[in-house]
ZAMI-23426 format. One record per residue: residue in three letters; residue number from 1; x, y, z of N, C-alpha, C in turn. Coordinates in Angstrom, 2 decimals, m for minus. Layout:
ZAMI-23426
r,k,n.u,n.v,n.w,ca.u,ca.v,ca.w,c.u,c.v,c.w
ALA,NUM,X,Y,Z,X,Y,Z,X,Y,Z
...
This chain:
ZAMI-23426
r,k,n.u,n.v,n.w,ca.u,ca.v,ca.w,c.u,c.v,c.w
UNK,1,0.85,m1.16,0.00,0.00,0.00,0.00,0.90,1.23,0.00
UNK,2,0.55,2.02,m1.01,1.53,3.67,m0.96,1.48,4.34,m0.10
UNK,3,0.34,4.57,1.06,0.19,5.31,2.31,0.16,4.27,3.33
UNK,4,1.14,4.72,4.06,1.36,3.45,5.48,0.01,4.07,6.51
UNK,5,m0.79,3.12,7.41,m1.92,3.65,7.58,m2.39,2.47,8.80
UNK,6,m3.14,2.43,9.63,m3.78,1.33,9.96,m5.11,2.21,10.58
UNK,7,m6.25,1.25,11.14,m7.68,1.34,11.60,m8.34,1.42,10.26
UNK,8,m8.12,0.52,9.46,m8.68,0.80,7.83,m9.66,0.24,8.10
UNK,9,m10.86,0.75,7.05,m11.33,m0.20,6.51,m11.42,m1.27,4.98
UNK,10,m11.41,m2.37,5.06,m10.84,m3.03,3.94,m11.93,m4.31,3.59
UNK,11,m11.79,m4.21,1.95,m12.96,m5.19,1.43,m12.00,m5.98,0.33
UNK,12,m12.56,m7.33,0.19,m11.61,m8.02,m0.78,m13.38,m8.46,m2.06
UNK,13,m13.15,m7.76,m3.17,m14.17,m7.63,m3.99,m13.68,m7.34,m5.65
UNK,14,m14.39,m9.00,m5.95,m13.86,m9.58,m7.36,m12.10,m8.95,m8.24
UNK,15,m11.68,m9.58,m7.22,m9.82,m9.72,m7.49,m9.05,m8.37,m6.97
UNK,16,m9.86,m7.47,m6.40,m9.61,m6.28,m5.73,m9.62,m6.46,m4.52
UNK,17,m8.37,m5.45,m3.50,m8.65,m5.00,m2.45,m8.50,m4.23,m2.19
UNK,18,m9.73,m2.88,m1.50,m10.30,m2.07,m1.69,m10.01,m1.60,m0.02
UNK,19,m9.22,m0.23,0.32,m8.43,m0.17,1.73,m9.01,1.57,1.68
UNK,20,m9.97,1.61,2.55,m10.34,3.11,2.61,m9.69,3.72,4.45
UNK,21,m9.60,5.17,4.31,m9.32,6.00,5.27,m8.68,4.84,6.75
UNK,22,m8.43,5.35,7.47,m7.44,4.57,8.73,m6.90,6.12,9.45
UNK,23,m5.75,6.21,9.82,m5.32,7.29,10.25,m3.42,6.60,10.25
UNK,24,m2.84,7.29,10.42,m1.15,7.52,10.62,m1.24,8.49,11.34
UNK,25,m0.14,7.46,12.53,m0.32,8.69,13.84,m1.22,9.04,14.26
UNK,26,m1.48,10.41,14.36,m2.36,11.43,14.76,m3.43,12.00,13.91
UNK,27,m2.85,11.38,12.73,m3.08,11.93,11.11,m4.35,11.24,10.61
UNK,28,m5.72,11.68,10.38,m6.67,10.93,9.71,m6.22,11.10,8.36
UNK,29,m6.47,9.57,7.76,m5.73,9.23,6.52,m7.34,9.21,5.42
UNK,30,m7.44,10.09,4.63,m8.61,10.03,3.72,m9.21,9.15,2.66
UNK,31,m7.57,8.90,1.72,m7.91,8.06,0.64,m8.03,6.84,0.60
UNK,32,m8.52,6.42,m0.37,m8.73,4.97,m1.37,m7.91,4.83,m1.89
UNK,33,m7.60,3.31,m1.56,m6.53,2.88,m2.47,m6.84,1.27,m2.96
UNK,34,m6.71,0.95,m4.31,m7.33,m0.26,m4.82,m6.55,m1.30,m5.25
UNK,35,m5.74,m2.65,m4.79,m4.98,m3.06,m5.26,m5.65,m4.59,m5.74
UNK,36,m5.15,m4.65,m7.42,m5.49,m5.22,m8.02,m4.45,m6.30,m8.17
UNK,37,m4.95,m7.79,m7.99,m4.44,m9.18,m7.42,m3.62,m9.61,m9.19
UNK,38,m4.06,m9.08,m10.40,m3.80,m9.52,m11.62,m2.47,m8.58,m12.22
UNK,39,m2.80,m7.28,m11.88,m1.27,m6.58,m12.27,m0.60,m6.02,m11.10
UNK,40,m0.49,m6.63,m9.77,0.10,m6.59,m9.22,m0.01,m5.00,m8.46
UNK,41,m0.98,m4.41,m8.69,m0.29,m2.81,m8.76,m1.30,m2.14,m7.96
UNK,42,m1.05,m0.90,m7.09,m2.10,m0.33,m6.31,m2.42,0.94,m7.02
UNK,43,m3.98,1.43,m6.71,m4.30,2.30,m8.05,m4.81,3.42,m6.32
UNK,44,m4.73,4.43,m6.88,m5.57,5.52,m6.04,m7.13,5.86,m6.52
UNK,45,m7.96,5.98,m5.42,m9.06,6.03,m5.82,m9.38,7.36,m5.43
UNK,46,m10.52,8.24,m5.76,m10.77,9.73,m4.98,m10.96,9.82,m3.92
UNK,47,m10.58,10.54,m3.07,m11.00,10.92,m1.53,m12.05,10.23,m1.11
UNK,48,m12.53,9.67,0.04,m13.77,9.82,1.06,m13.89,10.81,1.92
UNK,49,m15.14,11.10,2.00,m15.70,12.54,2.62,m15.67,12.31,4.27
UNK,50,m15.43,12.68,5.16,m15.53,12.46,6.67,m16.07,14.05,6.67
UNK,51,m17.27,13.31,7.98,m18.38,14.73,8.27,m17.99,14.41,9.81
């Protein structure tokens, strides 16, 4: 994963795994990030909104 992060939440959905917001540190961590099991590779997804 490109952003080191934990308290994620994470879904494993048709050959994807799908790792939203967590925090680093102190730091609430916002993005999506999508890593795909076939090219090996993690993709960024757009922000999630926190209200």
């Amino acid at each position: 994963m490109p952003q080191r992060r934990h308290g994620v939440a994470a879904a494993a959905l048709e050959g994807q795994l799908w790792v939203c917001g967590g925090s680093y540190g102190r730091q609430d961590v916002r993005t999506v990030e999508v890593y795909d099991v076939d090219t090996f590779a993690w993709v960024q997804m757009p922000c999630c909104n926190l209200h």
